[in-house]
ROVEXMI-368280 format. One record per residue: residue number from 1; residue in three letters; x, y, z of N, C-alpha, C, O in turn. Coordinates in nm, 2 decimals. Atoms other than C-alpha are relative to their C-alpha. Layout:
// ROVEXMI-368280
<node><pos>NUM</pos><code>ALA</code><n_X>X</n_X><n_Y>Y</n_Y><n_Z>Z</n_Z><ca_X>X</ca_X><ca_Y>Y</ca_Y><ca_Z>Z</ca_Z><c_X>X</c_X><c_Y>Y</c_Y><c_Z>Z</c_Z><o_X>X</o_X><o_Y>Y</o_Y><o_Z>Z</o_Z></node>
...
END
This chain:
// ROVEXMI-368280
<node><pos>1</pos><code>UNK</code><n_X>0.13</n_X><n_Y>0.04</n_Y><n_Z>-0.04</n_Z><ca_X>0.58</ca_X><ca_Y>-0.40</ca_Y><ca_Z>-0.83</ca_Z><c_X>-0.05</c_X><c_Y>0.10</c_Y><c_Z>0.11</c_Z><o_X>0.02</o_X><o_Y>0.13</o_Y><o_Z>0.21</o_Z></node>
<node><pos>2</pos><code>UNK</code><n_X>0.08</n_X><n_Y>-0.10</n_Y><n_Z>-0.12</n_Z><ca_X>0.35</ca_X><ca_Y>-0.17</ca_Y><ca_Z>-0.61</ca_Z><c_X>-0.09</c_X><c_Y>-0.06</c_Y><c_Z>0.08</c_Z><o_X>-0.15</o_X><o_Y>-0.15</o_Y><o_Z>0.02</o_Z></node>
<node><pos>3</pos><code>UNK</code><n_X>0.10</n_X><n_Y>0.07</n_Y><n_Z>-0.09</n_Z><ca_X>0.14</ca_X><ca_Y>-0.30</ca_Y><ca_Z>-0.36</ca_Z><c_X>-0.11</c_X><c_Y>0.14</c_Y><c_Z>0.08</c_Z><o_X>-0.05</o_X><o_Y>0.24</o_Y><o_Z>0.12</o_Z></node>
<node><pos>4</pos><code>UNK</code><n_X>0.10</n_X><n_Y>-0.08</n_Y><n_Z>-0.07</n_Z><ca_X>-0.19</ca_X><ca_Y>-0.10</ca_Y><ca_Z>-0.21</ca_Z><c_X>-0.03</c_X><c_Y>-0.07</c_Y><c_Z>0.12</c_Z><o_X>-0.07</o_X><o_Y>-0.18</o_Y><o_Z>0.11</o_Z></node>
<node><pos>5</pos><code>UNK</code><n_X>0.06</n_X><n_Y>0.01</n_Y><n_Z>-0.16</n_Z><ca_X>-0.26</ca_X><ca_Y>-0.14</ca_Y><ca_Z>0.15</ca_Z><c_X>-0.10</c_X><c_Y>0.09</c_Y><c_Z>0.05</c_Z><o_X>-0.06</o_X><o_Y>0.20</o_Y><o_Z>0.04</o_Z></node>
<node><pos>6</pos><code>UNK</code><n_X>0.07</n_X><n_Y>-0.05</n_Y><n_Z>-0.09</n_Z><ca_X>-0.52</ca_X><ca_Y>0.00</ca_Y><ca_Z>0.34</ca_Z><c_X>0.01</c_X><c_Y>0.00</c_Y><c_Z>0.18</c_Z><o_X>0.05</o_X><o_Y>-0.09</o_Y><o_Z>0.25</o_Z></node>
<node><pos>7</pos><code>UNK</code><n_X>0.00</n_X><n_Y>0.01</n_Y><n_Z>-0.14</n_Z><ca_X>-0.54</ca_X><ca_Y>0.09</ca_Y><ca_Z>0.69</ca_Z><c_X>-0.08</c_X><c_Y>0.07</c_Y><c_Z>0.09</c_Z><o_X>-0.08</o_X><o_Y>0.19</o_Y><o_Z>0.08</o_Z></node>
<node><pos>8</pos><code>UNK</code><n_X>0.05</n_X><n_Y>-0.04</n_Y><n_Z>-0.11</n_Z><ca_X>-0.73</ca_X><ca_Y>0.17</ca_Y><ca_Z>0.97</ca_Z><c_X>0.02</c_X><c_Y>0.10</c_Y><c_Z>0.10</c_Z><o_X>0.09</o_X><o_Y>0.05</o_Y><o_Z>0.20</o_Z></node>
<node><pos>9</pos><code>UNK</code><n_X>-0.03</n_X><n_Y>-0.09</n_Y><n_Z>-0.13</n_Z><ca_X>-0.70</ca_X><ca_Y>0.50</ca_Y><ca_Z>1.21</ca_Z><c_X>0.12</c_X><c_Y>-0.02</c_Y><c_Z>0.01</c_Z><o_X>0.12</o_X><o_Y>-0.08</o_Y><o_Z>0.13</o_Z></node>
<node><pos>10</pos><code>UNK</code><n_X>-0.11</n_X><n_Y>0.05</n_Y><n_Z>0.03</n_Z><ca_X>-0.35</ca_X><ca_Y>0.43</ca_Y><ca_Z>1.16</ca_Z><c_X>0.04</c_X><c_Y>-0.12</c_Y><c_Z>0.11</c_Z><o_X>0.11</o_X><o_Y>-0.09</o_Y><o_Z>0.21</o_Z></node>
<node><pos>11</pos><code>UNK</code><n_X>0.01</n_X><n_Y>0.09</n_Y><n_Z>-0.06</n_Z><ca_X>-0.39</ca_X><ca_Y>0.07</ca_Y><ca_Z>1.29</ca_Z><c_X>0.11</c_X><c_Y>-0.14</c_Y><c_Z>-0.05</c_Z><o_X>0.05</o_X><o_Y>-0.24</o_Y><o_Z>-0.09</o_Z></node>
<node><pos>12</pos><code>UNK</code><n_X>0.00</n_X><n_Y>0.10</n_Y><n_Z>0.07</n_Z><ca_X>-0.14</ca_X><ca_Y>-0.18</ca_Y><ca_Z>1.17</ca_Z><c_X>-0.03</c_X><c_Y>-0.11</c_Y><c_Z>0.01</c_Z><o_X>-0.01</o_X><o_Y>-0.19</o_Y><o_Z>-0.08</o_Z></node>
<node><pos>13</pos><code>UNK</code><n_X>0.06</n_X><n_Y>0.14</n_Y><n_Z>0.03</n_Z><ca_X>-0.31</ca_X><ca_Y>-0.46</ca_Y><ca_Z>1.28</ca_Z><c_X>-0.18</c_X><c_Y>0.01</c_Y><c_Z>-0.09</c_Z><o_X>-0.27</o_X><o_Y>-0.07</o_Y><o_Z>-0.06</o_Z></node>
<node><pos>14</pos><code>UNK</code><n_X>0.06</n_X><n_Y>-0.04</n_Y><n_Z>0.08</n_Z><ca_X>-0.57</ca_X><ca_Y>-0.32</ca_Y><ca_Z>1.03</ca_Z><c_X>0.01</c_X><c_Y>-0.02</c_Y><c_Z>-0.13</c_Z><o_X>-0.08</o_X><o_Y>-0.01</o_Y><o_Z>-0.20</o_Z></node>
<node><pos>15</pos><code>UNK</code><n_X>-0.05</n_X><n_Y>-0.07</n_Y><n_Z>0.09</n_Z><ca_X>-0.38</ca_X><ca_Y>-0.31</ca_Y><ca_Z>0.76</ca_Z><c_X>-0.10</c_X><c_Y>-0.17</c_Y><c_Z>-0.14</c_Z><o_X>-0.12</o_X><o_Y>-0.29</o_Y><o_Z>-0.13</o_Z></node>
<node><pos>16</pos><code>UNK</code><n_X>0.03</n_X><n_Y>0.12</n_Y><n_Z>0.10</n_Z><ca_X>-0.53</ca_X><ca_Y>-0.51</ca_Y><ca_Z>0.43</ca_Z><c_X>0.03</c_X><c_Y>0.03</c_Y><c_Z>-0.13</c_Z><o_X>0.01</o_X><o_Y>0.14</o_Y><o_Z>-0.18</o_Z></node>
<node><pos>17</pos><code>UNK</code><n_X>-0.04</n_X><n_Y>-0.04</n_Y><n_Z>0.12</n_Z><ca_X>-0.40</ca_X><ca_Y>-0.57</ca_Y><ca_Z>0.09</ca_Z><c_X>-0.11</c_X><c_Y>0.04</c_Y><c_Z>-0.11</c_Z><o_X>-0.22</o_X><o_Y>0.00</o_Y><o_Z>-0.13</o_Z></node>
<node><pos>18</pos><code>UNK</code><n_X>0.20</n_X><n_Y>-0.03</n_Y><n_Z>0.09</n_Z><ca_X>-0.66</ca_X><ca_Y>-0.43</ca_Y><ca_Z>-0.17</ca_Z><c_X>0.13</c_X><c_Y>-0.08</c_Y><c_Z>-0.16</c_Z><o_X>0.07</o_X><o_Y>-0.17</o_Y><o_Z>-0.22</o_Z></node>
<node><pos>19</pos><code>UNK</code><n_X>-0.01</n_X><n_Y>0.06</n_Y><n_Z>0.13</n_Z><ca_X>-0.38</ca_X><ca_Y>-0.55</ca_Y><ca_Z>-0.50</ca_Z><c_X>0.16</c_X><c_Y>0.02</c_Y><c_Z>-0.05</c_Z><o_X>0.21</o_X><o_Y>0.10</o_Y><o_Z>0.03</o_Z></node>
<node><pos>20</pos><code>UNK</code><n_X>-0.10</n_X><n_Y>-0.01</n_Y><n_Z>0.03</n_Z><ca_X>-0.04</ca_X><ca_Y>-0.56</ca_Y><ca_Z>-0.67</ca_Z><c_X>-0.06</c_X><c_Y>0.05</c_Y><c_Z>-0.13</c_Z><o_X>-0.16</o_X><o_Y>0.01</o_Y><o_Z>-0.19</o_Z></node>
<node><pos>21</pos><code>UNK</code><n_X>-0.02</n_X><n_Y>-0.07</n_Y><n_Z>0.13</n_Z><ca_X>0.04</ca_X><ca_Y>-0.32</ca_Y><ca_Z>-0.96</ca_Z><c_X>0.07</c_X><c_Y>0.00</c_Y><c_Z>-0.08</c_Z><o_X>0.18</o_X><o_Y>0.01</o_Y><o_Z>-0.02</o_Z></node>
<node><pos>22</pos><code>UNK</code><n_X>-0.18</n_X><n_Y>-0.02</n_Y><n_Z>-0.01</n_Z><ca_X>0.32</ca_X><ca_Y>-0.31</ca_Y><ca_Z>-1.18</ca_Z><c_X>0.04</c_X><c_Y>0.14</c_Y><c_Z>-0.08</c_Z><o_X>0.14</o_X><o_Y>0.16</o_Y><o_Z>-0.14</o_Z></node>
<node><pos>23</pos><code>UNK</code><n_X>0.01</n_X><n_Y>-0.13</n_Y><n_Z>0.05</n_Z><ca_X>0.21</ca_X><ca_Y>0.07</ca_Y><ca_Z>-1.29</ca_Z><c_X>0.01</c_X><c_Y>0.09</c_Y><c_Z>0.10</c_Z><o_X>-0.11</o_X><o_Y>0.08</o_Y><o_Z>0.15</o_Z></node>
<node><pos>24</pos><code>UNK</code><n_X>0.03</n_X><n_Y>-0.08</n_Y><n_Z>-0.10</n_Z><ca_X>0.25</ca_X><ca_Y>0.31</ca_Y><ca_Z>-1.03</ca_Z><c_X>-0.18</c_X><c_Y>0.08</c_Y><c_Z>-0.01</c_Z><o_X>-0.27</o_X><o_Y>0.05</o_Y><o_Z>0.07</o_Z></node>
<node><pos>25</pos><code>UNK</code><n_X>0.12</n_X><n_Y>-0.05</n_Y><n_Z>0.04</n_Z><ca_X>-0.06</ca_X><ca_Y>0.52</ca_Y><ca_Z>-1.18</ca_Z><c_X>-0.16</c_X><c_Y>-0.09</c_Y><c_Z>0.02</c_Z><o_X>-0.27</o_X><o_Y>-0.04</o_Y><o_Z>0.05</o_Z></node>
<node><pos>26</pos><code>UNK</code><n_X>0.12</n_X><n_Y>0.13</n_Y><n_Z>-0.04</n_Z><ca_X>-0.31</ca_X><ca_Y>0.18</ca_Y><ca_Z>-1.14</ca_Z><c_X>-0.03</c_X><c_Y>0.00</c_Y><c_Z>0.13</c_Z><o_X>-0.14</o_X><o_Y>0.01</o_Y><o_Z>0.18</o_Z></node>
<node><pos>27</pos><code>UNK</code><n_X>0.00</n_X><n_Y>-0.04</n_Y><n_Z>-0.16</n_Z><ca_X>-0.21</ca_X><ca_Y>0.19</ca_Y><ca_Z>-0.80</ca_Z><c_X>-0.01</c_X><c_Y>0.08</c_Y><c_Z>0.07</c_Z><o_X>-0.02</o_X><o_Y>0.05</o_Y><o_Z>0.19</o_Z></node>
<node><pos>28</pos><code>UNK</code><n_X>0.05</n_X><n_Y>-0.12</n_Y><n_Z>0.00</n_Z><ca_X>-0.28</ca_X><ca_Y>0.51</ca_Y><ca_Z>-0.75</ca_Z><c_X>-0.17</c_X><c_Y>0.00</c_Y><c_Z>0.04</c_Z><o_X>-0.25</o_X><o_Y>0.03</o_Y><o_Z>0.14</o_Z></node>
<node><pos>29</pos><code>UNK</code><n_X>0.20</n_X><n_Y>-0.04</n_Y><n_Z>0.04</n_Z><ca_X>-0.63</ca_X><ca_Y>0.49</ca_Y><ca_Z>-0.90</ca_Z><c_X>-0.08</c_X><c_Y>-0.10</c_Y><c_Z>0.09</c_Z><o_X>-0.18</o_X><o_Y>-0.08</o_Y><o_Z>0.15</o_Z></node>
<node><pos>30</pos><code>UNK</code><n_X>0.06</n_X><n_Y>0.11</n_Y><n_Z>-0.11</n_Z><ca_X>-0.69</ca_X><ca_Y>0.17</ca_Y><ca_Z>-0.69</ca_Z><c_X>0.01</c_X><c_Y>0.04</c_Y><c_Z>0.13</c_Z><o_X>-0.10</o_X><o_Y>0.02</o_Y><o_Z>0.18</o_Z></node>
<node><pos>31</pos><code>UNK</code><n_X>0.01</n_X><n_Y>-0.06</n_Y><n_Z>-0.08</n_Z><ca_X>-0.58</ca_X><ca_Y>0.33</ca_Y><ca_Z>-0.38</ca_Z><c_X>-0.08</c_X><c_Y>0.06</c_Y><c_Z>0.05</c_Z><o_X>-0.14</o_X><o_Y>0.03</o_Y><o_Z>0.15</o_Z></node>
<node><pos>32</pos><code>UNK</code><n_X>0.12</n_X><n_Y>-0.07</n_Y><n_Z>-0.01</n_Z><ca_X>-0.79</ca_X><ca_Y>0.60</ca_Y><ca_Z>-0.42</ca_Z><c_X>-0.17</c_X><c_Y>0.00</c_Y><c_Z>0.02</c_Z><o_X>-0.24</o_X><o_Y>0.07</o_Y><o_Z>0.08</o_Z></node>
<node><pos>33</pos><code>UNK</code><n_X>0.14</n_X><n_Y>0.10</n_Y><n_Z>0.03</n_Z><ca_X>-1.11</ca_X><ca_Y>0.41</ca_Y><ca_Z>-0.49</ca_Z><c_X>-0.07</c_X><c_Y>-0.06</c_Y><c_Z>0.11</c_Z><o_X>-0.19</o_X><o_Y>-0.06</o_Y><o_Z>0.15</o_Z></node>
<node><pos>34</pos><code>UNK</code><n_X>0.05</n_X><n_Y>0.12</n_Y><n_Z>-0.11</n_Z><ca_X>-1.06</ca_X><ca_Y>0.16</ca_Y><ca_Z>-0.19</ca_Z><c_X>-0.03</c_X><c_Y>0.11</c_Y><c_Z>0.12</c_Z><o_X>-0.13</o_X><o_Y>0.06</o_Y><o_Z>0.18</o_Z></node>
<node><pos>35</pos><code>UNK</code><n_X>0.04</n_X><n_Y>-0.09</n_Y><n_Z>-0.06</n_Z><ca_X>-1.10</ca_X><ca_Y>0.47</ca_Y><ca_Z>0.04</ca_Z><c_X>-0.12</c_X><c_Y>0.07</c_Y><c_Z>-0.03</c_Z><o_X>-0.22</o_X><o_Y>0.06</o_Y><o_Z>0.04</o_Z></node>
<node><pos>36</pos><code>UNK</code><n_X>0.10</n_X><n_Y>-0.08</n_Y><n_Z>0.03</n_Z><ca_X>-1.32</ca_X><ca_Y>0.69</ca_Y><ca_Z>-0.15</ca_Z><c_X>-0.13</c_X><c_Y>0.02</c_Y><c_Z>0.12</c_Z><o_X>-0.21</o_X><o_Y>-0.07</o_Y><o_Z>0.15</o_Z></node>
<node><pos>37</pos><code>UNK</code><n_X>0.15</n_X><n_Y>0.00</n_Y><n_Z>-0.08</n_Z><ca_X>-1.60</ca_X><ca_Y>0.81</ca_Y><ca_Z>0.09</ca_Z><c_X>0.00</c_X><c_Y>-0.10</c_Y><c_Z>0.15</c_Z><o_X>-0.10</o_X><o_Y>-0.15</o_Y><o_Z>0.19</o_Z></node>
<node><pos>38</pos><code>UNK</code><n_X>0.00</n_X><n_Y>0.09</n_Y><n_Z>-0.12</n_Z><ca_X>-1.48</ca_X><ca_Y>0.61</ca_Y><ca_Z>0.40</ca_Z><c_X>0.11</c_X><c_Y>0.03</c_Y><c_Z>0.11</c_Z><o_X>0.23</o_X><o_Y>0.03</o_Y><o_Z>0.10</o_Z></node>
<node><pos>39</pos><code>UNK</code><n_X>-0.03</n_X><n_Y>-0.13</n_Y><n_Z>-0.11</n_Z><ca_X>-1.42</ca_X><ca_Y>0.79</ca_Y><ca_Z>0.71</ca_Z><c_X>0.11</c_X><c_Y>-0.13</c_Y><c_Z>0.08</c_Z><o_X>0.07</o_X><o_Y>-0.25</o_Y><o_Z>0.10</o_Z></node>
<node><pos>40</pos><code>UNK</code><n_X>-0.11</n_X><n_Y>0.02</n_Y><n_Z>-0.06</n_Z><ca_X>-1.08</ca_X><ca_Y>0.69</ca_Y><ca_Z>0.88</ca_Z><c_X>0.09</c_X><c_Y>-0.13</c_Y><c_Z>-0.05</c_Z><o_X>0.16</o_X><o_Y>-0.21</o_Y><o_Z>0.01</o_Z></node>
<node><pos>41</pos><code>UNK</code><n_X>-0.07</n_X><n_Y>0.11</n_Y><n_Z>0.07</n_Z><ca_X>-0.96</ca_X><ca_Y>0.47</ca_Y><ca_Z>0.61</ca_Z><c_X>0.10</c_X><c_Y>0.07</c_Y><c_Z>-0.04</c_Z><o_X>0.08</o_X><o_Y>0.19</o_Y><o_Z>-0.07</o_Z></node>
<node><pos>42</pos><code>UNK</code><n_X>-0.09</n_X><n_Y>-0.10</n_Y><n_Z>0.11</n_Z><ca_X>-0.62</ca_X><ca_Y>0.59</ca_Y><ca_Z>0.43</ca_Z><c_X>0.07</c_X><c_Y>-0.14</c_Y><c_Z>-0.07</c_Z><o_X>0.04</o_X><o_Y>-0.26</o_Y><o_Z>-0.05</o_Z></node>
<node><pos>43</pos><code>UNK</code><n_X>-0.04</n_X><n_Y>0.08</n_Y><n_Z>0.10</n_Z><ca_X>-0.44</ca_X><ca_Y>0.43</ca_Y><ca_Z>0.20</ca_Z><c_X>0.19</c_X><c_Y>-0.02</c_Y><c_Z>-0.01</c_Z><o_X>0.25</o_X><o_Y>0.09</o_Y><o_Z>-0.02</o_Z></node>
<node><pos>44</pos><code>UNK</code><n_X>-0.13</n_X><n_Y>-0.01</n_Y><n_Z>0.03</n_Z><ca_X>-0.03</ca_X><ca_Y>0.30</ca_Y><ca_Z>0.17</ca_Z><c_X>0.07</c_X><c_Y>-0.08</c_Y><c_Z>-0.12</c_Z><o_X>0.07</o_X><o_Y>-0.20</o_Y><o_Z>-0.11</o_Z></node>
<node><pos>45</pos><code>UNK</code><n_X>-0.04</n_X><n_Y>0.05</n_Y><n_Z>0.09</n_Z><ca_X>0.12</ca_X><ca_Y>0.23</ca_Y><ca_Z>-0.13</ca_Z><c_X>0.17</c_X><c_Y>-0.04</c_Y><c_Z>0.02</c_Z><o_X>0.24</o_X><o_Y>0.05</o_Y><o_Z>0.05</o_Z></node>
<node><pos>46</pos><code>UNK</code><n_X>-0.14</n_X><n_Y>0.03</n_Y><n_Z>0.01</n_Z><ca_X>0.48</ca_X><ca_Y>0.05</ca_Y><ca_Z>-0.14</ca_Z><c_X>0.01</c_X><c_Y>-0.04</c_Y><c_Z>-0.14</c_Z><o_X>-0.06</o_X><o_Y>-0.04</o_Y><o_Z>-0.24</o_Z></node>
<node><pos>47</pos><code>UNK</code><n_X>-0.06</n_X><n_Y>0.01</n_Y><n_Z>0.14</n_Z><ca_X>0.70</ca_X><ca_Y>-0.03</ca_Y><ca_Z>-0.39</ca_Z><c_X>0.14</c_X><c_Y>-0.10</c_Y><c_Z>0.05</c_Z><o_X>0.24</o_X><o_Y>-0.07</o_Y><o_Z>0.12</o_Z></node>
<node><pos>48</pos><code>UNK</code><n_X>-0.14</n_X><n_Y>0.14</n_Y><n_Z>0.00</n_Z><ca_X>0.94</ca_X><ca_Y>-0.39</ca_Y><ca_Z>-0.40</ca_Z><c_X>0.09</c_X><c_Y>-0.01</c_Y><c_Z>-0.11</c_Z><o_X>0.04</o_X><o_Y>0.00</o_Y><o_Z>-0.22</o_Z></node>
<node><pos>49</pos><code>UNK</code><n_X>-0.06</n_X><n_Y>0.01</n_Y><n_Z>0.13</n_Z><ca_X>1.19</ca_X><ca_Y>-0.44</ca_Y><ca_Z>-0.64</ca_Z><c_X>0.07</c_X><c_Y>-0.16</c_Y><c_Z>0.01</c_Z><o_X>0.16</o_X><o_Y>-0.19</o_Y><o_Z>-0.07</o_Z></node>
<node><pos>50</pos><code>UNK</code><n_X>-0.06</n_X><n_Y>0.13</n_Y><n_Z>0.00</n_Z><ca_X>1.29</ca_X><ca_Y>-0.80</ca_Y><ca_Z>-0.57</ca_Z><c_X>0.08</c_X><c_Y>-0.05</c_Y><c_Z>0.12</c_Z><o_X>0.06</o_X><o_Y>-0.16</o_Y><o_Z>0.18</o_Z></node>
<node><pos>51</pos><code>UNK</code><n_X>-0.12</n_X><n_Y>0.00</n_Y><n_Z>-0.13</n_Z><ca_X>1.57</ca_X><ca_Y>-0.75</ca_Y><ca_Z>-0.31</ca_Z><c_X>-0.09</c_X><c_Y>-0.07</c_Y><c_Z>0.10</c_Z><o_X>-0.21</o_X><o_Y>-0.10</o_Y><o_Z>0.09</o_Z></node>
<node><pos>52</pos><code>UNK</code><n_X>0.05</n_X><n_Y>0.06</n_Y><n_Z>-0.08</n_Z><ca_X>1.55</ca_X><ca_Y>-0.92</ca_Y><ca_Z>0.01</ca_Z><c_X>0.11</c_X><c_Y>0.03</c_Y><c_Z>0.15</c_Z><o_X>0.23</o_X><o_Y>0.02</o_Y><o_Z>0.15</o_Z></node>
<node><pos>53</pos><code>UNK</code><n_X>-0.10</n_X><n_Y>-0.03</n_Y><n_Z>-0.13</n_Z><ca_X>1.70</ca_X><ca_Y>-0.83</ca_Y><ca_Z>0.38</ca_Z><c_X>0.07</c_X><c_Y>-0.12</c_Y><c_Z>0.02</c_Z><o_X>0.06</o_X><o_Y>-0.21</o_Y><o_Z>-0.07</o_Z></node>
<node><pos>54</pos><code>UNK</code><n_X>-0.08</n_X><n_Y>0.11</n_Y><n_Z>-0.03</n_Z><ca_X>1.93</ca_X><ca_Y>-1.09</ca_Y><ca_Z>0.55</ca_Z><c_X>-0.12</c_X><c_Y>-0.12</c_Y><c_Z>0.07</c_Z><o_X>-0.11</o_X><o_Y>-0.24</o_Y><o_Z>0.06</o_Z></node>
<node><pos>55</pos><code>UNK</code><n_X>0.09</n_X><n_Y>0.08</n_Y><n_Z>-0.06</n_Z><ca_X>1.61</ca_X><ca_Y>-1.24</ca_Y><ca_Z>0.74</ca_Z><c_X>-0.10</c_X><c_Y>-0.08</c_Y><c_Z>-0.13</c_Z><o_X>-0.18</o_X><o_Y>-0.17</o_Y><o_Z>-0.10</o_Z></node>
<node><pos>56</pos><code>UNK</code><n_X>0.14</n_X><n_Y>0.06</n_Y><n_Z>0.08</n_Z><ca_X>1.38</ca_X><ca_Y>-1.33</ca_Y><ca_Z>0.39</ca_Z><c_X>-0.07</c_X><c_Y>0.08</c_Y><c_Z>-0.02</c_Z><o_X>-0.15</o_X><o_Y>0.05</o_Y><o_Z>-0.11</o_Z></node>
<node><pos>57</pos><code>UNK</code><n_X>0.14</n_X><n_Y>-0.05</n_Y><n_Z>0.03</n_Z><ca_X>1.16</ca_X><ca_Y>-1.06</ca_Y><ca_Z>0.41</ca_Z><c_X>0.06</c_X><c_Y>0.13</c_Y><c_Z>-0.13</c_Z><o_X>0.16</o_X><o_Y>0.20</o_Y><o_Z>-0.14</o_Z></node>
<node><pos>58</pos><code>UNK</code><n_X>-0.04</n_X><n_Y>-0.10</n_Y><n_Z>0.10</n_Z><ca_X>1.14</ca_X><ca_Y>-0.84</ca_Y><ca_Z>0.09</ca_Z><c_X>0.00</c_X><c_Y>0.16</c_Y><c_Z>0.06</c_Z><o_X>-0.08</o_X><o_Y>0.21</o_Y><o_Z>0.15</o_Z></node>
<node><pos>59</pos><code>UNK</code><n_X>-0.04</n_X><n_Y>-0.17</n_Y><n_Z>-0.04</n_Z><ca_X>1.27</ca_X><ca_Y>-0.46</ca_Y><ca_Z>0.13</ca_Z><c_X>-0.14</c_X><c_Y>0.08</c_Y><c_Z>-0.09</c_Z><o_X>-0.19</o_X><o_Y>0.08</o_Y><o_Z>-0.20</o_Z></node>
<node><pos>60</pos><code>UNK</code><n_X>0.11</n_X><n_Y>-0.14</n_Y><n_Z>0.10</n_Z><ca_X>0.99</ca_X><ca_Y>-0.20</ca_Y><ca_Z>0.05</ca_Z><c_X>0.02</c_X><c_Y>0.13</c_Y><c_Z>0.09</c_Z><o_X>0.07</o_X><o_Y>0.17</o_Y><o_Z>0.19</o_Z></node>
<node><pos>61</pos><code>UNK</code><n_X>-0.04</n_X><n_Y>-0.18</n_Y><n_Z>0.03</n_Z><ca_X>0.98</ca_X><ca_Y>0.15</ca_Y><ca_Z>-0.02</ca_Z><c_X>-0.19</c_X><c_Y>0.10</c_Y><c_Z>-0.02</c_Z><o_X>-0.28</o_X><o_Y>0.11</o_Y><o_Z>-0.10</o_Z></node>
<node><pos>62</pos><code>UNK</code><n_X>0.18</n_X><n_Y>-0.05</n_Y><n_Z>0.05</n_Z><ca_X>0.65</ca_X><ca_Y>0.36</ca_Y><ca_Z>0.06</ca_Z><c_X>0.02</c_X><c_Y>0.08</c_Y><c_Z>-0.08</c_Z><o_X>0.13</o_X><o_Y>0.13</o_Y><o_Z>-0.07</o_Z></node>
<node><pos>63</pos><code>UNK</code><n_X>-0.03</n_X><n_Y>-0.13</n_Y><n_Z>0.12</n_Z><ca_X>0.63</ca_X><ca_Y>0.61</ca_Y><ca_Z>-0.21</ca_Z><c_X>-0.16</c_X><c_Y>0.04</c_Y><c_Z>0.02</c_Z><o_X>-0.13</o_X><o_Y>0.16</o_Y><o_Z>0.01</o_Z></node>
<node><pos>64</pos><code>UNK</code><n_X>0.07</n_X><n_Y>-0.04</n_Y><n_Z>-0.06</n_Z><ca_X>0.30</ca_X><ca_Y>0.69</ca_Y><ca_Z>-0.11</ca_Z><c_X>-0.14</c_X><c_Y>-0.02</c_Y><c_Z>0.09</c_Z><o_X>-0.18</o_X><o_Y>-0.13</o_Y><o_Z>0.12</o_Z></node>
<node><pos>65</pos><code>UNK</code><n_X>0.09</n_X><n_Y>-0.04</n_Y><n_Z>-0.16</n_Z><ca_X>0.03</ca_X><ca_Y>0.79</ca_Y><ca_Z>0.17</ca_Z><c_X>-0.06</c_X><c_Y>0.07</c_Y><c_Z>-0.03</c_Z><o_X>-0.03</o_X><o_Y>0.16</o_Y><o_Z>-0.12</o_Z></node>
<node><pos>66</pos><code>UNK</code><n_X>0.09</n_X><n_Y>-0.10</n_Y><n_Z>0.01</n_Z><ca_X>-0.29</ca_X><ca_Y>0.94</ca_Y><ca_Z>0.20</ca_Z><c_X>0.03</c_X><c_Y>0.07</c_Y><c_Z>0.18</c_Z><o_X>0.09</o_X><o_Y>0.03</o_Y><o_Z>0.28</o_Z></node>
<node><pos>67</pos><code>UNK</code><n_X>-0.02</n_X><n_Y>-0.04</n_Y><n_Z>-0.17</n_Z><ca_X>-0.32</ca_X><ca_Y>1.15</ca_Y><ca_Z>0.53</ca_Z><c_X>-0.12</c_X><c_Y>0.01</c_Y><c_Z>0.08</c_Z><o_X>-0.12</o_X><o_Y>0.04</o_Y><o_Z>0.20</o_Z></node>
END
């Protein structure tokens, strides 16, 4: 599963989910989109596979970042 985030001037209390994918390429295209034309927005895409740390929270993996 991929998740899109957005973020603010690299703000994490910015950060908002724009969607879950379970195509990398969707997520992609959606990423791209929710920025498009919008000045100090970027975009982080992660990637979960189920797992889970010792605390509950699921492990993710960014695979990609706009800059």
């Amino acid at each position: 599963m991929f998740h899109v985030i957005t973020e603010q001037d690299y703000s994490e209390f910015s950060r908002k989910q724009i969607g879950e994918f379970s195509k990398f390429e969707k997520a992609l295209e959606a990423a791209q989109k929710a920025i498009d034309g919008k000045q100090g927005l970027r975009y982080i895409i992660e990637k979960t596979d189920g797992h889970i740390d010792s605390y509950g929270n699921q492990i993710v993996t960014v695979v990609a970042e706009s800059e």
